[in-house]
N, C-alpha and C positions, 0 to 999 in steps of 0.2 A: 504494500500500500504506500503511495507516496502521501507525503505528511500535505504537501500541498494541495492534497485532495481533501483532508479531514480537517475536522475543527478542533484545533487543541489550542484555544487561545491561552498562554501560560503569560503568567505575571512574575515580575522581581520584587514587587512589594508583598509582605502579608499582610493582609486584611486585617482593616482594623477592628471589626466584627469576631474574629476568627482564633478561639483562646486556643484550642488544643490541636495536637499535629495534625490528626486526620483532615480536620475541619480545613486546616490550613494549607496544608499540601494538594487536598483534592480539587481547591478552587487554586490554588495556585500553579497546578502542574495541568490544570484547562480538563479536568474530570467531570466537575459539577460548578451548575452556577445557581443562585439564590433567585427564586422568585416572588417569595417573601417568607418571612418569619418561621423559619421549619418546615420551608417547603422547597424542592430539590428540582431544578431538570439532572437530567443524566446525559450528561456529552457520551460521543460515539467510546470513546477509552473507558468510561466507567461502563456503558452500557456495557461492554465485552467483558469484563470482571465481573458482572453481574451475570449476567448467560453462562461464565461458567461458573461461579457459586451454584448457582441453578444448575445448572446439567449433575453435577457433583451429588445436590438435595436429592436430585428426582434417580439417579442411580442407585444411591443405599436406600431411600424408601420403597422402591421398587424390590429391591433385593430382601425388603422382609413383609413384602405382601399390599402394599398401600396403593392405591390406585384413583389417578387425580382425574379431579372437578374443578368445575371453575362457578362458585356462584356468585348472587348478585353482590354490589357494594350495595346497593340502596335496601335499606331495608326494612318494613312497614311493623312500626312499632306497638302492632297487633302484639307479634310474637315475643318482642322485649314486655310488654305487660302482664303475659301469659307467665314470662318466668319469674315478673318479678324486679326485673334489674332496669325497668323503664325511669324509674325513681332513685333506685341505689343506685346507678353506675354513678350519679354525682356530675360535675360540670365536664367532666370529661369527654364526654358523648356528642359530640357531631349531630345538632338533627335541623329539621327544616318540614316546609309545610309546602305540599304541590297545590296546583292554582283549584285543587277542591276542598283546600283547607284539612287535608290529611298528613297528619305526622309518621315520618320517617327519621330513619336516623342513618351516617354513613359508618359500614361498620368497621369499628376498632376490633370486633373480633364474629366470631360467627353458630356459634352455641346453638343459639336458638333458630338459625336460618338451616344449620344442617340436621337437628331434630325435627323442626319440619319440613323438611326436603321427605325423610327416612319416614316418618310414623304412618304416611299413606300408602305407604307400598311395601313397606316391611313386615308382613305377617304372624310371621313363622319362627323359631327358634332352628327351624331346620337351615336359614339364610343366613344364619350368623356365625362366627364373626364377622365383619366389614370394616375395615380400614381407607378410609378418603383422605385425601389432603388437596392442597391449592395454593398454587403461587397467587398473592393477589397482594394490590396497596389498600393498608389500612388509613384510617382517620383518628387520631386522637385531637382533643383540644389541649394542648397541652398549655396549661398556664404560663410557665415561662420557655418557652421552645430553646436549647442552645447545644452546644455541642456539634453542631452539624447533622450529621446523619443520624449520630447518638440519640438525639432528642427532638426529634420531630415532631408535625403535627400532618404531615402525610407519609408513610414513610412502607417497607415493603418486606414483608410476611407472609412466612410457609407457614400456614396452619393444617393440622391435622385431626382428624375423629375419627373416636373408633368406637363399635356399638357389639354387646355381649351381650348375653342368657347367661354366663356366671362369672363369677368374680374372679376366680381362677385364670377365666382364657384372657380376662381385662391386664391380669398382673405379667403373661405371658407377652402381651402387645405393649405395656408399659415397658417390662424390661427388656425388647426388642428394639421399642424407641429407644431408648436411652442408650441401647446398642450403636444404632446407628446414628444419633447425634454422635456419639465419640469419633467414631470412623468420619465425619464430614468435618468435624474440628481437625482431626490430623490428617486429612489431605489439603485442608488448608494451611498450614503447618502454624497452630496454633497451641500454644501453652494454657492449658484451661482446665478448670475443675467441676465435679457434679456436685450440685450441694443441695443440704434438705434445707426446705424452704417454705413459707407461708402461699397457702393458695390465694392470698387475697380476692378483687372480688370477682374473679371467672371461681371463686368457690371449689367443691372437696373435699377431697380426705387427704390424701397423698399428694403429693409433688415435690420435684425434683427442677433446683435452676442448674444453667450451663454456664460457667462465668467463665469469662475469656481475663487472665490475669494484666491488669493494666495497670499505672499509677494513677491514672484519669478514671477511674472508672468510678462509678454514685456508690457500690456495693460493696460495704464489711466481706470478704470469706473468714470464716473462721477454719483454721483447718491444722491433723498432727502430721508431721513431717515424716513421722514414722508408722504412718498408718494410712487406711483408705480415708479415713472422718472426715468429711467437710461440710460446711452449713453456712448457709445465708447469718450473719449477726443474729438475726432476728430470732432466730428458729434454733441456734446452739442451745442445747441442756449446759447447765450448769451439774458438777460433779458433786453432790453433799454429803458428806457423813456426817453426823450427829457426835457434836464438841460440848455436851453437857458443863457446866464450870462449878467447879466447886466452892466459888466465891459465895459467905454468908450475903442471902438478900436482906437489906435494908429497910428501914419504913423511905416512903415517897416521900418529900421535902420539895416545898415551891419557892424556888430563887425567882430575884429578880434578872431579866436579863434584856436590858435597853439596847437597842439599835443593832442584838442578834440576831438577825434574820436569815442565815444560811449557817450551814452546818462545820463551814471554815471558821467564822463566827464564835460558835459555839466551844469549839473544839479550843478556839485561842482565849475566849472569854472565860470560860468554867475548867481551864489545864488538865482538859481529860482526852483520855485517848478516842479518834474516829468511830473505833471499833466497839465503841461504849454509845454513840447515838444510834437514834432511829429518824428517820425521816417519814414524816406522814403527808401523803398526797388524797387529794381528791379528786376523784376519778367521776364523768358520767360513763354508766355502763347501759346502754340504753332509756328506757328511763328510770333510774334511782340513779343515788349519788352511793356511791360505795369509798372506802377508806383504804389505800396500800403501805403499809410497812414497811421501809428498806431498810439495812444497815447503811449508814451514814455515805460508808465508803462506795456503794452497790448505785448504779442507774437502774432505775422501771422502766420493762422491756413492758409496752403496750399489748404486742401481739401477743403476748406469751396469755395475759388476761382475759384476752379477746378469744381466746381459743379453750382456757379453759373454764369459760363461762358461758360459751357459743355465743357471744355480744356480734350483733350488727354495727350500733356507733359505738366507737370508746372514743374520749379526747379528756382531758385534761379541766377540770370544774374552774369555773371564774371566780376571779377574787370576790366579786360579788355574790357567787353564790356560798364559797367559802363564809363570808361573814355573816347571810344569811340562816345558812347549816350549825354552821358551829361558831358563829360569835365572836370571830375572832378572823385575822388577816393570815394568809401565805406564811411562812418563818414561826408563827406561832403553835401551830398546828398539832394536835397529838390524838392518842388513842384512849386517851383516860376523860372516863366522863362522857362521853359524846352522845347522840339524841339514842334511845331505846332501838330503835326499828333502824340502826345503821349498820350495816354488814362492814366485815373489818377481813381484809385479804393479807396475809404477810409473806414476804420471802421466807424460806426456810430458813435461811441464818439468824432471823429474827430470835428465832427460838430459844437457841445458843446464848444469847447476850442476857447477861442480870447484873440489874443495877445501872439502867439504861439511862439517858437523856433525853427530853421529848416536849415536844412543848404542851403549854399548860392551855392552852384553848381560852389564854385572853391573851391580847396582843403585849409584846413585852417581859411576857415569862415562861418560863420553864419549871415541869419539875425533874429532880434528879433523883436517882432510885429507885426506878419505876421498874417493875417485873410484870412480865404475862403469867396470868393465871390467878395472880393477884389482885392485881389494878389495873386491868385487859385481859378483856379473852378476844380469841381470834375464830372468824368463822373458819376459813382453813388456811393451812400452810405448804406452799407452792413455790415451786422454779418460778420466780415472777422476776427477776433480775439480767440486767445484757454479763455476758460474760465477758471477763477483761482477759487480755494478753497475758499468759502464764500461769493460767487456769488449767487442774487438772483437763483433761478429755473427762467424757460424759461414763468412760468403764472406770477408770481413774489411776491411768497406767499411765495413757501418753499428757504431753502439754500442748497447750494451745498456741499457733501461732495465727496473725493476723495480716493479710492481704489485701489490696484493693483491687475488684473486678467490674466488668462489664457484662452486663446481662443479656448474653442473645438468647437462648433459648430456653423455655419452661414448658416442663408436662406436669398434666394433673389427672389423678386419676376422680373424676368427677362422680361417680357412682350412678345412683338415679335422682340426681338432684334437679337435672332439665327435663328430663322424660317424667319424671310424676308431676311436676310443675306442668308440663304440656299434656299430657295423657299422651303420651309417647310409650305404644306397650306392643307387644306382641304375645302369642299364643307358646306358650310352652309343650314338652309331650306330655302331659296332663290335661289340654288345652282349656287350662285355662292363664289370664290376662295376666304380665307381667309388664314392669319396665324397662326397658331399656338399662343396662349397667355400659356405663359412657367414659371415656379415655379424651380429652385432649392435649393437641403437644403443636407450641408456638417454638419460632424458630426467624429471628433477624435478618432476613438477607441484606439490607441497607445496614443494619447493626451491624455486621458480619464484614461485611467492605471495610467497615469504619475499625473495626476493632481489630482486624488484620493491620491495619496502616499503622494506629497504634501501637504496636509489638513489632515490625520490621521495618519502620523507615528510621530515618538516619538524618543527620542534619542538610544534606543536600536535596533529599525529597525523597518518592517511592521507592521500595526495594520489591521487587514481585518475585515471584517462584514461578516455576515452569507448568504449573500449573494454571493457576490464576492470570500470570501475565498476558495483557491485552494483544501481544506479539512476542515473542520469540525474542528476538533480534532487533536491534537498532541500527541502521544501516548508513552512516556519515559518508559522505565522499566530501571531501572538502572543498572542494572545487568542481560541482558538478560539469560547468560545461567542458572541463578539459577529456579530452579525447580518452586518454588513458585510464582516468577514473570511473569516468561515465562508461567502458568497455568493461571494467572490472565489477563495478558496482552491478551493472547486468547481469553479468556472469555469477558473480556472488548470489541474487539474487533467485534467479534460475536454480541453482543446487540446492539452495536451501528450499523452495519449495516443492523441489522432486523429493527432499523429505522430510515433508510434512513439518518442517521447519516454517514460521509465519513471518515475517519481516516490515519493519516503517522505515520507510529510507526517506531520509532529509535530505529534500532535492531544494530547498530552500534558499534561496541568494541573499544569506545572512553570514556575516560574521561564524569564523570555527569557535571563538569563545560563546556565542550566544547558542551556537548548536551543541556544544558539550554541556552548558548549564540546564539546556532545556531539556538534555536528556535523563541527565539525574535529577533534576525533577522531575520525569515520566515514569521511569524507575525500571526499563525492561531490562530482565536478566542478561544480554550480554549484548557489549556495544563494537562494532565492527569502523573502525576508521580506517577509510583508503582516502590513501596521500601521495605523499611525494616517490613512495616507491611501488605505487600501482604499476608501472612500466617495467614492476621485475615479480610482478604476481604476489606480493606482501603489503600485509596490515597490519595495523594493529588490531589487536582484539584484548578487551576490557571487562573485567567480570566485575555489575556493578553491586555485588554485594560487599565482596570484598576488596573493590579498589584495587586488585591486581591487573595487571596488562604483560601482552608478548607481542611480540612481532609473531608472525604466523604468514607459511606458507602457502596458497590458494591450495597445495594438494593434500597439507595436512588440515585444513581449515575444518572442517566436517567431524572431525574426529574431536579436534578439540573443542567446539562449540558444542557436541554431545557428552564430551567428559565436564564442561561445567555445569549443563544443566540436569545433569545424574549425579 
């Protein structure tokens, strides 16, 4: 392909919009350009990185059974009502009214459109399993769009579903996904980990993310070095064994403590150890107000609450309703005393502690001395804490280390949470009515572009692999009209496509500096410059990952462009 034919507009400045590399390099190496706020064209180079991400998805999902559809984006928010999520998905959701005044939404995901695609034609338990998927562009609203491709508000995903009669053949088709995400992370040659994880709200039981290891990336991994464990932050178990103290409890005693209001505070005002506070928060857990417990030192993992209370909304009680509930502000907060009819949640290490710190439920004091069982009881006691760096693992062998990832891809195993919501059932051999036991599994291809660039470029721009790369070859003559160059670059170009070698020759009447810059910034695996000794059949050739170069002779040339890209 000659470059003069394609549109690679490449830029020397980076964008002043443009904070991380992917973002940066794709709009500046002429990949993608912005047509507003999180929303992407795809120049003809990323289109081609993207066809083969794709060819890549649709061969290992093929290879365990999965068989692609393509349905609508628009979709009549009938069926988001039926399940439910027309209200809960939240500002997220994409929707719009056609000119008869009917609500639609554009989907961010497809749950409900491919339960009922299936519940009219699906009869039988004799027709199942089924596994469908679909390349298609989603729609989120995303509140603050950034990142680039990371964080869009239109942006492009392999979603997949899969429909069971038992729970068994669902865990079969999960652990198959979850097969072949791995095998499409490592042919993309990506460093990444599976981690357990919060279904949030596509809902569930099970799920599993795919974090591609970044320093840019939004997502905690928690994970042991010496083991398989890895977990979304959110979702890590915390390790507890029960550290009973033999410390004599005290009577409660109420100090005064002015202008303490956090727990550094405390700790410096009253010269007692962290590990002696509690922290009490107030939580809405749909509707009540409930009470959480922490040790001083300990954060409140939300989701951890959320899951083991089955909570729809949880958030964090206003200070208004704080002073309402308990009389008192934020910083004073405690568990002693509080209205009859209030449920009291604590981490497990709560337990552990006597002779605690806590505030006294008016603003300004504390009491010290405070014991559970004594002066608090607790409804129950639960992993309700984020786990920190250097934390046992969840058996209590290995330790915890912490990494920053990017989330391309989640399954979940949904059960019959859309299909009883829809009457989405079919006939068992008993025949009689069951639901539907349901599998889905997202997967980033815009994410996936992005999160590859992330982990292999370099301060000069792209590095591609021999897979991925938009071409093969980068083919410089440095002087195209000269006779000798222009005979060789031919030639060159001829061989490498009798095998099956792809090539972009810079026939451009630019500057050789402006054509070497533009090339490491395009990033193809190896760079081919004929020069001054095209009239004795020798180039250079340039391996751009690793910055190495040889002179190479036209009859070895073949050999050694196949030895760098193996």
């Amino acid at each position: 392909m000659k470059q003069s034919k394609i549109f690679i507009p490449t830029l020397k400045e980076v964008p002043s919009d443009a904070e991380i590399k992917s973002h940066q390099f794709l709009i500046r190496a002429g990949y993608v350009r912005q047509s507003a706020r999180g929303i992407y064209s795809y120049l003809p180079l990323a289109q081609t990185v993207k066809n083969k991400i794709e060819a890549i998805v649709r061969e290992e999902l093929a290879e365990i059974g999965a068989t692609e559809i393509l349905m609508p984006v628009l979709q009549p928010a009938e069926i988001w009502k039926e399940s439910g999520r027309w209200d809960k998905y939240g500002a997220d959701l994409m929707t719009m009214k056609d000119r008869h005044n009917r609500d639609f939404a554009l989907g961010p995901t497809h749950e409900e459109m491919v339960t009922d695609l299936l519940r009219d034609d699906i009869n039988s338990y004799k027709k199942l399993p089924l596994t469908f998927f679909q390349i298609q562009t989603k729609f989120r609203d995303e509140r603050r769009p950034r990142f680039g491709l990371l964080r869009g508000r239109e942006f492009l995903m392999k979603d997949a579903y899969s429909f069971h009669a038992e729970t068994e053949s669902l865990d079969t088709t999960f652990d198959d996904m979850a097969t072949a995400y791995g095998r499409i992370l490592d042919r993309c040659g990506l460093e990444w980990r599976s981690v357990i994880a919060d279904s949030g709200a596509i809902g569930g039981t099970g799920s599993r993310e795919f974090q591609v290891i970044a320093d840019v990336g939004e997502d905690t991994i928690v994970y042991d070095k010496n083991s398989d464990y890895a977990a979304n932050v959110e979702m890590a178990e915390v390790y507890y064994k029960a550290n009973p103290s033999t410390e004599e409890k005290l009577a409660k005693e109420k100090v005064a403590t002015p202008g303490m209001t956090s727990i550094a505070d405390l700790v410096e005002g009253l010269s007692i150890p962290i590990e002696k506070t509690i922290k009490s928060l107030l939580v809405q857990a749909d509707e009540e107000i409930v009470m959480v417990l922490l040790r001083g030192d300990h954060e409140f993992n939300d989701v951890k609450l959320k899951n083991l209370l089955d909570l729809t909304v949880i958030e964090m009680a206003s200070e208004t309703a704080a002073l309402e509930v308990m009389g008192a502000e934020y910083g004073s907060l405690g568990p002693v005393n509080v209205p009859a009819d209030m449920k009291i949640y604590a981490d497990s290490a709560v337990q552990d502690i006597v002779n605690a710190s806590v505030g006294a439920n008016e603003t300004g004091y504390h009491f010290i001395n405070v014991n559970h069982g004594t002066d608090f009881n607790v409804e129950t006691f639960a992993d309700l804490r984020m786990v920190q760096e250097g934390d046992l693992t969840p058996d209590g062998v290995g330790t915890l280390s912490f990494a920053k990832g990017i989330e391309v891809g989640h399954i979940f195993k949904l059960g019959s949470l859309y299909s009883e919501a829809m009457k989405a059932t079919y006939l068992d051999e008993n025949g009689r009515q069951q639901p539907f036991i349901m599998g889905c599994y997202g997967l980033g291809i815009s994410r996936l572009l992005a999160a590859i660039i992330e982990q292999t470029a370099d301060d000069k721009g792209l590095v591609w692999n021999k897979l991925l790369a938009p071409y093969h070859v980068h083919l410089i003559p440095i002087k195209p009209a000269d006779e000798d160059q222009a005979a060789l670059t031919t030639e060159i170009e001829k061989l490498l496509a009798e095998n099956n070698l792809t090539s972009l020759i810079d026939d451009r009447k630019e500057r050789p500096g402006v054509k070497f810059a533009d090339s490491e910034l395009i990033g193809l695996p190896v760079r081919i410059t004929v020069g001054k000794r095209a009239a004795e059949g020798i180039v250079e050739v340039k391996v751009r990952a690793t910055g190495e170069s040889f002179e190479v002779e036209t009859a070895d040339l073949l050999a050694k462009i196949n030895e760098i890209l193996n």
